[in-house]
C-alpha positions in Angstrom: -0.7 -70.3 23.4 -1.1 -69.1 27.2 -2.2 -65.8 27.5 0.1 -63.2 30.3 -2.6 -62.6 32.9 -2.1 -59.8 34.8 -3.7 -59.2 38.6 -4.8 -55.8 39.1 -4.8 -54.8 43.0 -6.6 -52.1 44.4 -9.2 -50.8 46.8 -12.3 -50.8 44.5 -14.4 -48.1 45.5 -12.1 -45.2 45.2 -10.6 -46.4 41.6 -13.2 -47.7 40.2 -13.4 -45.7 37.1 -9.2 -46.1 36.8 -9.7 -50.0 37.2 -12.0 -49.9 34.8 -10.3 -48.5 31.8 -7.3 -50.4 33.1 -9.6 -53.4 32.2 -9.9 -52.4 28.7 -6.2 -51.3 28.2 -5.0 -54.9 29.3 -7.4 -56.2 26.9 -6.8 -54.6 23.7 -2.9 -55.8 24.0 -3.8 -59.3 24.3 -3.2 -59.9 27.5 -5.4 -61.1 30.4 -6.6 -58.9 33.6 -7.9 -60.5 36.4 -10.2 -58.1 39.3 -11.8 -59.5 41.9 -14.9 -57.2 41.0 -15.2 -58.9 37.4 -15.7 -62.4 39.0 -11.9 -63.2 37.0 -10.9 -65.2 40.6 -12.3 -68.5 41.3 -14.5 -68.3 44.4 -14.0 -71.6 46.0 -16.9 -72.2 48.3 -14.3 -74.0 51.2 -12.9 -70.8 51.8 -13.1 -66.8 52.2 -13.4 -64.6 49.7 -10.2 -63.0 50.8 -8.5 -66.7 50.3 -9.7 -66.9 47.0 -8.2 -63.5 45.7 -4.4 -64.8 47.6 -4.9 -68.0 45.7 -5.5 -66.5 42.1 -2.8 -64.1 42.5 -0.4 -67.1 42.4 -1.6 -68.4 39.1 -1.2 -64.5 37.5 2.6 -63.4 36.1 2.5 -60.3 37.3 0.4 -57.9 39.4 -0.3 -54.0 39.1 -0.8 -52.1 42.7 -3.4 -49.3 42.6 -2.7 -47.2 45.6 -5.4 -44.4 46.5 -6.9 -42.7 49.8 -8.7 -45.6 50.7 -7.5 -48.8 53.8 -10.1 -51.3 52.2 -11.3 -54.1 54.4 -8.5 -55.7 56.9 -8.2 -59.6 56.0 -9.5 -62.3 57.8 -7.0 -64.4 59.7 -7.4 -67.4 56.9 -6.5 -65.2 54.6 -3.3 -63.9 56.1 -2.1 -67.3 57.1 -1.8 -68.2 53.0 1.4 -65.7 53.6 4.4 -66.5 54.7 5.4 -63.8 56.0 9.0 -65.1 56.5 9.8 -65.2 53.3 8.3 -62.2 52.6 10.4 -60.1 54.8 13.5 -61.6 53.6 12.5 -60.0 50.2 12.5 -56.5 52.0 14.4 -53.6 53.4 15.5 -55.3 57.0 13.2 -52.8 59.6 10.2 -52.5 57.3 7.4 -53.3 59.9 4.6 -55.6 58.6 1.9 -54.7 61.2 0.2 -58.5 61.3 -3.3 -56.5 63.2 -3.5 -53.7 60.1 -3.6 -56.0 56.6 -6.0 -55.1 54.3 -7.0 -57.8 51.5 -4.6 -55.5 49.4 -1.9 -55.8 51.4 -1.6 -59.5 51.7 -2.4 -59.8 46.9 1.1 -57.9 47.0 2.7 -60.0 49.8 2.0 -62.9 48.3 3.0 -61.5 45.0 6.2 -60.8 46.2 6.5 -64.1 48.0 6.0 -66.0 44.5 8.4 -63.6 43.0 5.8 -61.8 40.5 6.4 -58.2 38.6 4.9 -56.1 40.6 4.0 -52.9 39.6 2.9 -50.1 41.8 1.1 -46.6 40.8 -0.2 -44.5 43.4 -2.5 -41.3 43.0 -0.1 -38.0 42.8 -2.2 -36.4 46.1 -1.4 -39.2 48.0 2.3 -39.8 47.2 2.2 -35.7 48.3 1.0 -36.6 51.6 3.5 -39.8 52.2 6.2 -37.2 51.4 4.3 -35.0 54.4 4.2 -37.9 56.9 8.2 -39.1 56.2 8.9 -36.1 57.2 7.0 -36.1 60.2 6.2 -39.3 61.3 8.4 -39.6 64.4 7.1 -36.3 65.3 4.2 -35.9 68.0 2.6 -33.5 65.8 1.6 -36.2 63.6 -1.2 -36.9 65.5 -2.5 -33.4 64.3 -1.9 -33.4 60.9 -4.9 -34.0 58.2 -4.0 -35.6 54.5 -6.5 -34.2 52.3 -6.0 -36.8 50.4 -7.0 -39.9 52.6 -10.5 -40.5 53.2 -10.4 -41.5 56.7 -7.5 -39.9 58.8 -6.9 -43.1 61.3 -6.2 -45.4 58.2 -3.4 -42.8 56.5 -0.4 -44.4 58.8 -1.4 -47.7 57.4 -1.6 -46.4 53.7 1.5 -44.7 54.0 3.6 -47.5 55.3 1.8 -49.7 53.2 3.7 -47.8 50.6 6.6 -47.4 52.7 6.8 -51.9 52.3 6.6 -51.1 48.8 9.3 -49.0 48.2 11.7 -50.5 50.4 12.0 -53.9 48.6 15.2 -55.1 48.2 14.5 -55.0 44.3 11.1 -54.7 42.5 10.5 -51.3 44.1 9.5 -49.3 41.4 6.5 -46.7 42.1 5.0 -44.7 39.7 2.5 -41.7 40.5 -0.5 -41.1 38.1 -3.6 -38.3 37.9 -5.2 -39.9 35.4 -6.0 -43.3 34.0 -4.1 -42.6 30.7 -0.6 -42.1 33.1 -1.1 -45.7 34.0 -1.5 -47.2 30.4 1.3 -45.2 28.8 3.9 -46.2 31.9 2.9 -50.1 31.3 3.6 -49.8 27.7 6.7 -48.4 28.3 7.8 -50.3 31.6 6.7 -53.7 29.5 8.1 -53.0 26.4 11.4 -52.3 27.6 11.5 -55.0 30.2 9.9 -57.5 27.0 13.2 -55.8 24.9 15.3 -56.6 27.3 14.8 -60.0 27.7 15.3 -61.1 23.9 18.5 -59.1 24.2 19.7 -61.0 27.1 18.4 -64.1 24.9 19.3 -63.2 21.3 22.2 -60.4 22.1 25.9 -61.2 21.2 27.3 -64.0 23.5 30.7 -65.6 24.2 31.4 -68.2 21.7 30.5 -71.6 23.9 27.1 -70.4 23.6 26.7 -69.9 19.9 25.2 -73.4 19.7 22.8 -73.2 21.7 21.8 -70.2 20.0 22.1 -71.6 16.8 19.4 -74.2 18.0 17.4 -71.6 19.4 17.3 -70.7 16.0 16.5 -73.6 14.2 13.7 -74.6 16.8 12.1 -71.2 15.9 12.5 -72.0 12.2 11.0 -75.2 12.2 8.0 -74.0 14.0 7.5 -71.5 11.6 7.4 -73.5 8.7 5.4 -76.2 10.7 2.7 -73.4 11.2 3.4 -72.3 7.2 2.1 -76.3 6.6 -0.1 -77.2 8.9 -2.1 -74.2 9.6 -5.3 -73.8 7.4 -4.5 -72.0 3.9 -6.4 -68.6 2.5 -6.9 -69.6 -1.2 -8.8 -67.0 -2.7 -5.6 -64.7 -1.7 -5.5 -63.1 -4.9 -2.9 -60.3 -5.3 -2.2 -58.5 -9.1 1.4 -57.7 -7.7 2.1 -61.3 -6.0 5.8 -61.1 -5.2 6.4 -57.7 -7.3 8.1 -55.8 -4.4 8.8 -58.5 -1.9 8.3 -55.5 0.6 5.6 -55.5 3.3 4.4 -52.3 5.5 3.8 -53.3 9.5 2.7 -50.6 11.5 2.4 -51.0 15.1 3.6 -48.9 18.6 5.4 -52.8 19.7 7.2 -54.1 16.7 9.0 -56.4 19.6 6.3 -58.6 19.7 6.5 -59.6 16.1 10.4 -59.3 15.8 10.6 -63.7 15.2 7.9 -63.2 12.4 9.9 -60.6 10.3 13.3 -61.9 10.8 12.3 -65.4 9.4 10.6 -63.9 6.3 13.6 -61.6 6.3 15.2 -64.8 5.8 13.2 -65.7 2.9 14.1 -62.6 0.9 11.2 -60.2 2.1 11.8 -56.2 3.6 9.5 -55.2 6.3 9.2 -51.5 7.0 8.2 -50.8 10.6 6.0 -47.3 11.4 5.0 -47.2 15.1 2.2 -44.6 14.8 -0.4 -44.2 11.7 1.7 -40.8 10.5 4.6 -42.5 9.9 2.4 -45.6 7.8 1.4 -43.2 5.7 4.5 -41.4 5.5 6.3 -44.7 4.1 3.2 -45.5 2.0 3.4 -42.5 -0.2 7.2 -42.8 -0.9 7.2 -46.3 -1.2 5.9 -49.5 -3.2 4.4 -52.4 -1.1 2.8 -55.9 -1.5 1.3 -56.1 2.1 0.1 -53.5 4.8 -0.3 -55.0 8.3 -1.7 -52.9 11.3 -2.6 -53.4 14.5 -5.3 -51.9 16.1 -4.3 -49.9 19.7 -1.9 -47.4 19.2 -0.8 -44.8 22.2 -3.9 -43.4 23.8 -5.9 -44.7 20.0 -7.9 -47.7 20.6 -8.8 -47.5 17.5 -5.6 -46.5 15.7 -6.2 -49.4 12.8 -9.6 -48.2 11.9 -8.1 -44.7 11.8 -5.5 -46.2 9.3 -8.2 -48.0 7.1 -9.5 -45.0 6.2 -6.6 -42.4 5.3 -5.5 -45.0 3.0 -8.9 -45.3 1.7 -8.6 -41.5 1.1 -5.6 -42.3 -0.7 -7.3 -44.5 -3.0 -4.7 -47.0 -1.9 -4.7 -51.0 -3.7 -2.9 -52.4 -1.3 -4.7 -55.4 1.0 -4.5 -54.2 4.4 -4.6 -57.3 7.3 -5.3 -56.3 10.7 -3.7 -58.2 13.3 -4.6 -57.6 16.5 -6.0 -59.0 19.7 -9.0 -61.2 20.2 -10.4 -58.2 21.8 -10.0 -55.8 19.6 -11.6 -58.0 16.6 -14.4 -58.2 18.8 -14.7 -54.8 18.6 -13.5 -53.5 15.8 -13.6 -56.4 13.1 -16.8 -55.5 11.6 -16.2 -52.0 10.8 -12.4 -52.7 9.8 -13.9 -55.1 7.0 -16.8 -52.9 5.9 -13.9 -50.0 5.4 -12.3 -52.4 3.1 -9.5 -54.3 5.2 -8.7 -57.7 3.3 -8.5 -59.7 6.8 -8.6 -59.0 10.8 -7.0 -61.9 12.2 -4.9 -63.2 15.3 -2.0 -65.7 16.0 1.2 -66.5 15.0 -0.4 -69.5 12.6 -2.7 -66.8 10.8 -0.3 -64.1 10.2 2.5 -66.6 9.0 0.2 -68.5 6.6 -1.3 -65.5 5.3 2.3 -64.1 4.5 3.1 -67.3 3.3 0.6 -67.4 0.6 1.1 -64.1 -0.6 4.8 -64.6 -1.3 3.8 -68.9 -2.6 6.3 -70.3 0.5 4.3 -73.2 0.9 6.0 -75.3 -1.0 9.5 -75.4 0.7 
């Protein structure tokens, strides 16, 4: 299964801390950051530097903009000429100016972005969306010349920064900008921008259509079935799965803040006769848990601002004395970093994949043999 990489795009010296924890966010929900600064971009040794970072932002799916107070170093000519800028503008507000002589490397990652057609997504520090608002107002003004942006680090790059974001926000569609203070106002946006955009799209796939599409729904369908229950027979088996209430309840307990992303899982075992109950924080898990009976707890790990959120579950139910196996399903990641002490505290499994999570469900409930 490929993994979503995502290009993160930023001066590095002022935002280095927010890249940083960015990093780690991007991580822990299974998906794949690439920064220049982590060696992520294949430096071929024909070309600049600069080249290389335009040539790996066309094998990402979508890029995040970083915009603080700093220019960062203009491109080399190479470099720009990977662009073409033609395109580009036709993908833009008609009079944005693209000043050729005043491209940073940052500048041309988003252009080409936007040339390829990639998400991109653009947060820029609060102080310096204050300032933009400051030169709009009087940029055809000579007193321009006079005015200082605290916020900018070096006052003869600010008319580039600001029209920089001025290209941004003037896209004909993509054009989203988000301000932030703090690395945790990034995070919480992307997990709200992606899951709706993620919930979105199986609407517009699964949602109600006219009736000369139902077959190919209905084969949509049935494609998705037969995987599952090739994974259910080919993937490796858990024996020693032994469970004193095999099948008792037929009701399983998933907690996790993006229940999206395991929506094809529970509707096929819904199929097959078995309730899930969804929680999307570790209150509401333990909220269900006391009022109800269940053969199965599933968690993730991240939750919200929580990287550790499944741990955090692990042990309230341990408080509670609870019987129940508890799986931990979560990204490769976070069982890097969390696996050992989820299994010391008494989780059954930490696993990842589809195949895992649909055999171990399989055997607890003895589908294998359909």
């Amino acid at each position: 299964m490929s993994i979503l990489k995502v290009f993160i795009s930023s001066t590095c010296y002022d935002l280095d801390n927010v890249r940083d924890g960015l990093r780690d966010f991007i991580y822990d929900i299974g998906y794949e950051p690439v920064m220049s600064d982590y060696g992520d971009v294949l430096y071929d040794p024909r070309i600049h530097t600069h080249t290389s970072c335009i040539e790996e932002v066309k094998n990402c799916d979508m890029l995040v903009l970083l915009i603080g107070g700093r220019f960062g170093g203009r491109a080399i000519n190479e470099a720009m000429s990977a662009v073409d800028f033609e395109k580009v503008k036709e993908k833009i507000k008609a009079g944005t100016v693209i000043d050729d002589e005043q491209l940073s490397i940052t500048h041309l990652e988003v252009l080409i972005a936007i040339e390829y057609g990639l998400p991109v997504y653009t947060f820029i520090k609060e102080d310096v969306l204050s300032d933009h608002k400051l030169y709009e107002e009087n940029k055809d003004k000579t007193i321009i010349s006079e005015i200082t942006f605290p916020s900018i680090e070096k006052q003869n790059t600010a008319k580039y920064i600001f029209e920089f974001i001025n290209m941004v926000r003037l896209r004909n569609c993509g054009n989203n900008i988000f301000p932030f203070k703090k690395e945790s106002d990034i995070e919480d946006m992307l997990k709200k921008q992606w899951s709706s955009y993620f919930q979105k799209l199986i609407k517009e796939q699964f949602g109600k259509k006219e009736k000369s599409d139902n077959n190919k729904l209905e084969k949509r369908v049935d494609e998705l079935q037969s995987l599952i229950w090739r994974f259910i027979n080919e993937a490796p088996r858990e024996k020693d799965f032994q469970i004193s209430q095999k099948k008792k309840y037929r009701k399983i307990l998933w907690v996790d803040d993006y229940p999206i992303n395991n929506e094809s899982v529970i509707r096929f075992f819904e199929g097959q006769n078995i309730h899930f109950d969804i929680a999307l924080t570790t209150e509401q898990g333990l909220k269900l848990y006391r009022k109800e009976l269940y053969d199965l707890i599933i968690t993730d790990m991240g939750r919200g601002n929580e990287r550790n959120a499944g741990i955090t579950l692990i042990k309230e139910l341990n408080f509670l004395h609870c019987q129940v196996p508890v799986v931990v399903y979560c990204s490769k990641a976070a069982i890097k970093r969390y696996s050992n002490e989820a299994k010391k505290l008494g989780a059954y499994r930490v696993i990842n994949g589809i195949a895992d999570i649909i055999s171990l469900i399989s055997d607890i409930y003895e589908l294998s043999g359909f």
